[in-house]
Phi, psi and omega in degrees: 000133175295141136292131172221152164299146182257100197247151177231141180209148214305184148227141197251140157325318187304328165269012182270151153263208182289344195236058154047000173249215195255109206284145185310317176290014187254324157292011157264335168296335171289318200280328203254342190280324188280325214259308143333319170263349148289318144350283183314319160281005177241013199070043167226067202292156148266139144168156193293155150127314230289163206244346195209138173223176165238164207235125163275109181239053153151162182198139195223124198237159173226086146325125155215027124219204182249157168229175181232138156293173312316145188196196128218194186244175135216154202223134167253091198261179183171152195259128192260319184222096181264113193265173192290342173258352207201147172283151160260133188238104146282147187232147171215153177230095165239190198268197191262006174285323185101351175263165192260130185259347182204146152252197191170139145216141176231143206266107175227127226228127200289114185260161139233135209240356175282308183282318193084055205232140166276151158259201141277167189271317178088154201289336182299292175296336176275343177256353176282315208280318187317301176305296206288313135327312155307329191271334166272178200269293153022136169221086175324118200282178159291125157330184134273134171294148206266130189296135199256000000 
């Protein structure tokens, strides 16, 4: 099994729907809160102003259960694939149960945001996302296949 990061984050009343449960956009907002403090540890940091970024340019989620307040997640992230401008990011989710309630991968891409340009991800970052992974606690599960 790959390392992966672990992140955890609370679920607000705020993320339920009209049926009580936790509404499908508030797991993207959980998908993006991992994505981000992962970022932030391989050298593709968010913050204003920045001249280079990183860009989410697709993301694709698979439900396979409901979750409920009161609660948290826990999110599991890992770099499945790193290509010359851009990362594949798996996301796995789970409940306060310990069962996975979504996976997710999202295609997130090294910007200039002056040129409007993709960049390279560059040997800095590959070895950042390489260290940083070795350094986590996480242990990435198998997926489930994913339904077409």
């Amino acid at each position: 099994m790959a390392r992966a990061q672990v992140f955890t984050v609370r679920i607000d009343w705020s993320d339920l729907d009209l049926l009580g449960h936790v509404n499908n956009i508030a797991f993207s907002r959980y998908f993006q809160a991992a994505r981000v403090e992962y970022c932030g540890h391989v050298g593709m940091e968010v913050y204003p102003g920045m001249k280079t970024g990183p860009i989410l340019a697709a993301s694709r989620v698979q439900f396979t259960a409901q979750l409920f307040f009161p609660g948290s997640v826990r999110i599991l992230t890992r770099t499945k694939k790193a290509g010359g401008t851009s990362i594949v990011l798996e996301h796995a989710l789970f409940d306060g149960n310990g069962a996975m309630c979504a996976f997710a991968e999202d295609v997130v891409v090294r910007y200039d945001f002056a040129a409007k340009t993709k960049i390279p991800l560059g040997d800095e970052v590959r070895e950042k996302i390489a260290a940083y992974e070795s350094s986590c606690e996480g242990e990435f599960p198998v997926l489930p296949e994913q339904k077409r």
